[in-house]
N, C-alpha and C positions, 0 to 999 in steps of 0.2 A: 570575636566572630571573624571569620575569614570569607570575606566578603567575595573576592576575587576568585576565589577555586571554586566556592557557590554559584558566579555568575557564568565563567567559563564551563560546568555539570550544564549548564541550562541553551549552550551554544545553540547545539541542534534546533531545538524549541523557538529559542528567537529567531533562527532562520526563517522555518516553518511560521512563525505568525508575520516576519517582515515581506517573504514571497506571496504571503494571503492577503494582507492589504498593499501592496504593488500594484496586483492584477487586477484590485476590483477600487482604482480610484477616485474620489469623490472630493467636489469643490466649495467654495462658499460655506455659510454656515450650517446648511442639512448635511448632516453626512449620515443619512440613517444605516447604512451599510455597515460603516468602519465604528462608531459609535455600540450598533449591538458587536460588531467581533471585540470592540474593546473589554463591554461588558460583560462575553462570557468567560472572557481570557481571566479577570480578576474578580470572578466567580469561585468562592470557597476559600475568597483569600482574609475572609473576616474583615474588611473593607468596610466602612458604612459608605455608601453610592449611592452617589446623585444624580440627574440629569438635567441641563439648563429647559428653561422656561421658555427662553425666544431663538437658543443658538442648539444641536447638537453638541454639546460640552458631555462631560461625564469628570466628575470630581469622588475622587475616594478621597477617604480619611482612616489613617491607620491609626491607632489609640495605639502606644506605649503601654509596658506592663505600669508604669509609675507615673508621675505630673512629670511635665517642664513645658519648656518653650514648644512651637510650630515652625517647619521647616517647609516650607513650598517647592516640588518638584514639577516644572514643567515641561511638555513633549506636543507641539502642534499634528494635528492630525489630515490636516487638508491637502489635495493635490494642486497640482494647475492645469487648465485647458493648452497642453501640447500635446500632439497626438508622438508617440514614443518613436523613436527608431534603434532601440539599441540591438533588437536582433535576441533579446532575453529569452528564456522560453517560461516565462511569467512574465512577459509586459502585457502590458494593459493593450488592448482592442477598441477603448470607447471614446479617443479624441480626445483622454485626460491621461495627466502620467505625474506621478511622483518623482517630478521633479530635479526636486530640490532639497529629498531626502527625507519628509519629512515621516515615510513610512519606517525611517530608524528610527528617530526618535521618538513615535509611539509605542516601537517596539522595545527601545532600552528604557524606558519608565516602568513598562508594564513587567518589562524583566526586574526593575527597581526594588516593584512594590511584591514582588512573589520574592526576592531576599529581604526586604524588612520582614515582611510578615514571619518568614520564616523567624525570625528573630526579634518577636516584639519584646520575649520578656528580658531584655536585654537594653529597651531602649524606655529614656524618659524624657517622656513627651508625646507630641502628635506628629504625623506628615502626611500633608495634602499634596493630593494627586493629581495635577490638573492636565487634565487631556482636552487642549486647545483645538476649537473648528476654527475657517476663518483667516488665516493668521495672512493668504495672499491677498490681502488689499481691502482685508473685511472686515478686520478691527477686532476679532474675536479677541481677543483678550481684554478688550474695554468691556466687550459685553459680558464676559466672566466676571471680570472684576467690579462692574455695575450690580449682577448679580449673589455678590459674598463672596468668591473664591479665596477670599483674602483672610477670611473671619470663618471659612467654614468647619474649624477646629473646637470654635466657639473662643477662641482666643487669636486674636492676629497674630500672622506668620510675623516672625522674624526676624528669618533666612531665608533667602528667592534664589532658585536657578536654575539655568537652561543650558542646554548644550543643541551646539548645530553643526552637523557634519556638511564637509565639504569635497564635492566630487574632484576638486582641481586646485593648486593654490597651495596647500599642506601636503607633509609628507605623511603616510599613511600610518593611524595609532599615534600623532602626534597633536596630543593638546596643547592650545593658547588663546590668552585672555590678556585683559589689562583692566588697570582702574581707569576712571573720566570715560571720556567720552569713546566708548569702543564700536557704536555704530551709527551710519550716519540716521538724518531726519527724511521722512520721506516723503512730498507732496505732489499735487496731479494739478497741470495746466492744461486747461481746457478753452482753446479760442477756436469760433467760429468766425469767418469773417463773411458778411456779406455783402453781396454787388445784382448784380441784373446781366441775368443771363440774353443769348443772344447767338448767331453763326458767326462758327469758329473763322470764316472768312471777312468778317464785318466785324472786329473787335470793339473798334471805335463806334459802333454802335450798342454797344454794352457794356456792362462795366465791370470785367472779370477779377473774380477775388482769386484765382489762382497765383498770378505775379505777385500780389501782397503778403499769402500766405507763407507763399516761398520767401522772399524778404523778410520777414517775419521770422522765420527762423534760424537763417542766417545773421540776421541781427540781432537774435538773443544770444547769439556764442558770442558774438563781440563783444556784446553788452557786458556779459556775465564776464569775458578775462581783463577786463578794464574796469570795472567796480568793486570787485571783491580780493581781498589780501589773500597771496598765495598761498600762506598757511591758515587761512580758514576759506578754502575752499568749496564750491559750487560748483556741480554737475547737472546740467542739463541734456535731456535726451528725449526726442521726437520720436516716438516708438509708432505712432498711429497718425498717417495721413492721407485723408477722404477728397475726392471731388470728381463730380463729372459722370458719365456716363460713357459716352464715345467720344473721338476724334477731333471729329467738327462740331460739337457744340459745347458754348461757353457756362457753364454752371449758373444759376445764384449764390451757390456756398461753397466755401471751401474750412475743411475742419481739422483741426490736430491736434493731439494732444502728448504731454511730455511727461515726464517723470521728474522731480528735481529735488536733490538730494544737497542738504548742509551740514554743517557739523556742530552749530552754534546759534541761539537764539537772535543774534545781533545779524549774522548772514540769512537768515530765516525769514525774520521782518523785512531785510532787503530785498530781498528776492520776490517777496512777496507783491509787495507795492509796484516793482521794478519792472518785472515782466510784464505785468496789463499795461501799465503805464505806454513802455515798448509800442506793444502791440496796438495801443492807442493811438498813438502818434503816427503810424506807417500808416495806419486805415484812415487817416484824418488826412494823409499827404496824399493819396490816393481817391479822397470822395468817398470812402466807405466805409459802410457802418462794420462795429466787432464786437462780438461779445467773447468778452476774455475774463476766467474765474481762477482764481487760484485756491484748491482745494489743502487743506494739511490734512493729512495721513496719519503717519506717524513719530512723533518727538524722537528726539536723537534717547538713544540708550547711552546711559550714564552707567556705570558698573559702580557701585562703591568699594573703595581703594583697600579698605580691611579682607573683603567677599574677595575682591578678586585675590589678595594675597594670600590670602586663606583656602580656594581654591584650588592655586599655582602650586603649594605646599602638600597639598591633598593627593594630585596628581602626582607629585614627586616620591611623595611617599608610598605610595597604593602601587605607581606604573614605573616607576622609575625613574630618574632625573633627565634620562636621556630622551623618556616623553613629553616632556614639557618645553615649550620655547615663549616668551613675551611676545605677545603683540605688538610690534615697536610704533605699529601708529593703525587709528580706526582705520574699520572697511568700509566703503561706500556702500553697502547692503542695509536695509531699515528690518527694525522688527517692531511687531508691537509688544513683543516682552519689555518694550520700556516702560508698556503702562503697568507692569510690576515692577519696574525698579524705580520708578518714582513713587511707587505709596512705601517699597521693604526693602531694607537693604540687602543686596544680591547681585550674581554677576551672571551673565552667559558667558561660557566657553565654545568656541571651536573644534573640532575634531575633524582632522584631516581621513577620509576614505577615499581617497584615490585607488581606483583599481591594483592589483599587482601587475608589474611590469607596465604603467602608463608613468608617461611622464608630468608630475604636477604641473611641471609649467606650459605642458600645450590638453592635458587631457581635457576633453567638454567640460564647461565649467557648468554648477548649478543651474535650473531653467533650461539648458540648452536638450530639444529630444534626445542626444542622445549620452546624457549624462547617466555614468552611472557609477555605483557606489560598493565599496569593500566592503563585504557581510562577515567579516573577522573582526570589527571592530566593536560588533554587536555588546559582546559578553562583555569587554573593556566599558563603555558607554554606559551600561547598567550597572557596573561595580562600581562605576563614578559616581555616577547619581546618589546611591545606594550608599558610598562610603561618607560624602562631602552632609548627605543626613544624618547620619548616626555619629557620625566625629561632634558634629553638631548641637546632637542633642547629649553628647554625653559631656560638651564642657560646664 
C-alpha cells in the first residue's frame, strides 16, 4: 500500500474539513458541533462508532481483513478560550480559536482512518480511533480511558500514538520524538490569601492581602531556583491575578493562580508540599489567613524507548531522513496523552507547521491569538498516522 500518495489524493479534503472545524471552535468536554462533523466525515467508512457517555469522545474501530494486535490512534479535538487575531478568513468569531492546532490533528486522523479503511484487506488486526474532547485542562483522555478507549477492540491496544503540531519551535514537515520523559507534568496552584479590607488611605487600619500575594509570588521563583537540581527542573508561572475593585480601597482577598510544570515524580512531590508551605509561611508573617491547594493535572508523558524508535524509523522511511530530528531534551508542554502511555506502550511526536516564510524561532508560538499553522502538512500527518499502524500491524 502506498500510503503517502493516498494521503496527499486526499490534501484538498483535509483542507476543507481542517477550515470547518477552525471556524466553528469548541472547548471543554461538549464539543457537540466538531463531534457530529467528525462523525459525518467517517461515515461509510465501515468504522464501528462510538460516542462517550459523560465527555463528547467519538471512538471508531477499524477491524482488519484477518486477527492480530490493536494499535491506538489519537487526535484531540478541543479549542481554547482566545479570541483569534490572525486575520484568517476562516477564523473563528466566538472568543475561542484553535489554538494550539488541535483542528490538525483531528483532521490528519480522520484522514488516517479514510487510508486504512481503504486498505483493511491488507491489515491484520484492529485500530482504534480515538478522537479526544478535553485535552486543554480537562482530562479528556482519563475520561476516555476510564470509559474503554483502551479495550475498545475488545482486545487492549498495544501500540499508542499521537502527533502534535507546532506553530513555532520546528521547522516546517519536520518530525521529532524521544524515549523517557518527552513532556513535562502539569499542575495548578491555587492560593487565596485573606485579610480585612479597609481605605486605601488608612492601610493600617486593615489588613491588606495584596502586599502578601505579591511576596508570594516573587518568593516562589526564589524558592523554586534554590531547591530544585537544574537538570530536573521546575517552572512556575502566575498566569491569573485577582484583587480589588478601585483605587482607594483595600480588598479582603487577593487571588492567583499558577501553572507548574516538572519533569520527575521526585520534583513533583516537591513542589507540591513546597509551594503552600511557601505561601503558609508569608501569610503567617503577615497576620493572614491563605488558602493555598495544589491541584495535579497531568503526569509527565513517558514515551516508551522502542515506540519512539520505531516511530523515528517510520518517519525516515515514509518522509525521508531529512524529516526527522531527535528531541534532544523534553518540552515543558503537559498532555494528557500520558494517561495513554502509562496503561500502552507508545510515543507522541511533534510536527513542526510553521507558516511558509515565518521564522520558527520568533513565529507566535501555540496558544498565542495569533498562532497559526501550515495546512501542507496535512497529508504528511495522516500518512504518518496511517503508516506507523499498518507497519504495526503487519509485524
Amino acid at each position: 500500500m502506498n500510503l503517502l500518495d493516498d494521503a496527499r489524493a486526499l490534501q484538498s479534503d483535509l483542507v476543507r474539513l481542517r477550515r470547518t472545524l477552525h471556524s466553528a471552535p469548541e472547548t471543554g468536554l461538549e464539543l457537540p458541533r466538531t463531534q457530529e462533523t467528525v462523525l459525518s466525515e467517517l461515515d461509510g467508512l465501515g468504522l464501528e462508532l462510538s460516542t462517550g457517555k459523560s465527555v463528547s469522545s467519538v471512538t471508531g474501530v477499524l477491524r482488519g481483513a484477518r486477527p492480530g494486535p490493536t494499535v491506538l490512534l489519537r487526535g484531540d479535538m478541543d479549542a481554547l478560550h482566545v479570541a483569534e487575531r490572525t486575520g484568517l478568513d476562516f477564523a473563528a468569531d466566538n472568543g475561542k480559536m484553535h489554538a494550539c492546532g488541535h483542528d490538525l490533528h483531528t483532521t490528519m486522523l480522520t484522514g488516517a482512518a479514510r487510508l486504512l479503511a481503504s486498505h483493511r484487506e491488507q491489515l491484520a488486526g484492529d485500530v482504534v480511533f480515538m478522537f479526544q474532547p478535553g485535552e486543554e485542562g480537562y482530562d479528556g483522555a482519563r475520561h476516555m480511558v476510564d470509559e474503554g478507549v483502551l479495550d475498545a477492540s475488545g482486545t487492549r491496544a498495544s501500540h499508542a500514538y499521537a502527533i502534535h503540531v507546532m506553530s513555532a519551535g520546528f521547522e516546517t514537515g519536520r518530525f521529532s520524538t524521544r524515549g523517557g520523559t518527552a513532556l513535562a507534568a502539569s499542575n495548578i496552584l491555587t492560593v487565596t490569601v485573606r485579610g480585612a479590607g479597609g481605605h486605601g488611605s488608612m492601610p493600617h487600619r486593615a489588613k491588606d492581602p495584596v502586599p502578601a500575594a505579591c511576596e508570594m509570588v516573587t518568593a516562589l521563583q526564589a524558592w523554586i531556583s534554590r531547591s530544585f537540581d537544574v537538570f530536573d527542573p521546575v517552572i512556575l508561572t502566575v498566569g491569573l491575578f485577582q484583587a480589588g475593585t478601585q483605587t482607594n480601597v483595600i480588598p479582603d482577598t487577593a487571588t492567583f493562580k499558577a501553572t507548574v510544570r516538572s519533569f520527575s515524580p521526585t520534583a513533583q512531590a516537591l513542589v507540591k508540599d513546597g509551594t503552600v508551605q511557601v505561601c503558609r509561611g508569608i501569610a503567617a508573617a503577615h497576620g493572614l489567613e491563605v488558602d493555598a491547594r495544589f491541584d495535579e493535572l497531568y503526569p509527565v508523558t513517558v514515551n516508551d524507548a522502542a515506540e519512539a524508535e520505531f516511530a523515528a524509523h517510520t518517519v525516515a522511511e515514509l518522509h525521508g531522513e531529512e524529516r526527522y530530528a531527535p528531541m534532544d531534551k523534553p518540552l515543558a508542554g503537559a498532555e494528557d496523552f500520558s494517561r495513554v502511555v502509562a496503561e500502552v506502550p507508545g510515543a507522541m511526536l511533534v510536527l513542526g507547521a510553521t507558516p511558509r516564510g515565518a521564522d520558527p524561532a520568533t513565529a507566535p508560538n501555540n496558544h498565542s491569538p495569533l498562532a497559526a499553522f501550515d495546512e501542507s502538512v496535512l497529508a504528511d500527518g495522516a500518512a504518518l498516522y496511517a503508516e506507523l499502524a499498518a507497519r504495526r500491524l503487519a509485524d
